[in-house]
C-alpha positions in Angstrom: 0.0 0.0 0.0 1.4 3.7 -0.7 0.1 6.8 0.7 -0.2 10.0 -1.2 0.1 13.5 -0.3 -0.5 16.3 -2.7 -0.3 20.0 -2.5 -2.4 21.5 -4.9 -3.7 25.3 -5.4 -6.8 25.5 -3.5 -9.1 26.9 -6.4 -8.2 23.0 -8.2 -9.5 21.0 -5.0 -13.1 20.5 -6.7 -11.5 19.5 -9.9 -8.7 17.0 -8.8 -11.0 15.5 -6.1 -14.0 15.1 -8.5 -11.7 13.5 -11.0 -10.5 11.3 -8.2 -13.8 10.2 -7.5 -14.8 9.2 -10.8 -12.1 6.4 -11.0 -12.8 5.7 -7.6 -10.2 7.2 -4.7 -10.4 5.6 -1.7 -9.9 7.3 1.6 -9.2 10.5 0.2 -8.9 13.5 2.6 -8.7 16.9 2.2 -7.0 19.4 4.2 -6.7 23.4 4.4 -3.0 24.6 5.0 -0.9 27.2 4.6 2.2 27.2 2.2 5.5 28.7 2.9 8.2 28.5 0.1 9.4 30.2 -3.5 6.2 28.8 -4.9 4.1 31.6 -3.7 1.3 33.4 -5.7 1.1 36.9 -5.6 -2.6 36.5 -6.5 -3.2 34.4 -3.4 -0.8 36.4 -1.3 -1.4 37.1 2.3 0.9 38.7 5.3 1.5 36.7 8.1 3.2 38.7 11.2 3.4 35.4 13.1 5.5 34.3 10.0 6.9 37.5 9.2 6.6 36.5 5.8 4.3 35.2 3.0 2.1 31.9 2.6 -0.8 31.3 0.4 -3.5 29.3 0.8 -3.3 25.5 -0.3 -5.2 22.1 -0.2 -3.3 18.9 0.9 -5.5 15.6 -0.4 -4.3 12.3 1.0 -5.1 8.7 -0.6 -4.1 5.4 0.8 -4.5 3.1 -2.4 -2.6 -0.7 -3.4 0.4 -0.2 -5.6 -1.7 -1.4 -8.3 -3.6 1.9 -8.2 -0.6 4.5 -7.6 -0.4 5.4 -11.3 -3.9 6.3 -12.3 -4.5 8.5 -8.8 -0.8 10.2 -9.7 -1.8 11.2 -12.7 -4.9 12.0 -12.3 -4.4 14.4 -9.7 -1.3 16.0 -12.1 -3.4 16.3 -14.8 -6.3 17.9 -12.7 -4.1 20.3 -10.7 -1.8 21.5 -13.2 -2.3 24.9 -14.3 1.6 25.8 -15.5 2.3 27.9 -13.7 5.2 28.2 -10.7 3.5 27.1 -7.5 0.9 24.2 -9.2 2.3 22.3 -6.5 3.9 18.9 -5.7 2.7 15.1 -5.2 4.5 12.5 -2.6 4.1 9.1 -2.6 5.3 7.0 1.1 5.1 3.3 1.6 1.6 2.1 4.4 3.4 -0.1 5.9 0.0 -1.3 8.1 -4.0 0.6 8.5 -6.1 -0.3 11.1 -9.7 0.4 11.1 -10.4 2.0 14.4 -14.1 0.7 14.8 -13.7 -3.2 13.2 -10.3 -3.5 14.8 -9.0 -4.9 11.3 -5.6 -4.5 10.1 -4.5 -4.6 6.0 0.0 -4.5 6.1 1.1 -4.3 3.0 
């Protein structure tokens, strides 16, 4: 099993997470952050003082899938996300080395 983590512009979320639904994403999440780093958007720009500095505004999605499935969800959610242009963000893929589902109390290891 892999787990993937991408950082995509938040106005893409609907698109890459639609698109990840359609050829059926399992356990995606979603998550609100804050960026820090050269890929900033001075469209999306706000001032942090507790940062003294700039973020924007992004979406992490995560996906636990089988390494059969790690191709189609990677480029799926590059092909959805990518506008081209600095800052479209950046996709990582870890190994799952064990999930447990908290209310059966099963367990899938890789």
């Amino acid at each position: 099993m892999k787990l993937i983590k991408a950082y995509i512009r938040t106005y893409m979320t609907e698109k890459v997470i639609h698109a990840l639904e359609e050829i059926g994403a399992p356990r995606l999440t979603a998550i609100d952050i804050r960026a820090l780093g050269d890929e900033i958007n001075p469209k999306h720009l706000e001032i942090s003082s507790k940062h003294v500095g700039t973020y924007t505004t992004m979406v992490k999605l995560e996906i636990i899938c089988t390494d059969a499935e790690i191709s189609k969800f990677i480029d799926t959610i590059a092909k959805n996300a990518r506008t081209g242009y600095k800052g479209d963000g950046i996709i990582i893929v870890s190994p799952v080395e064990e999930v447990i589902n908290i209310r059966t109390g099963t367990t899938e290891t890789q």
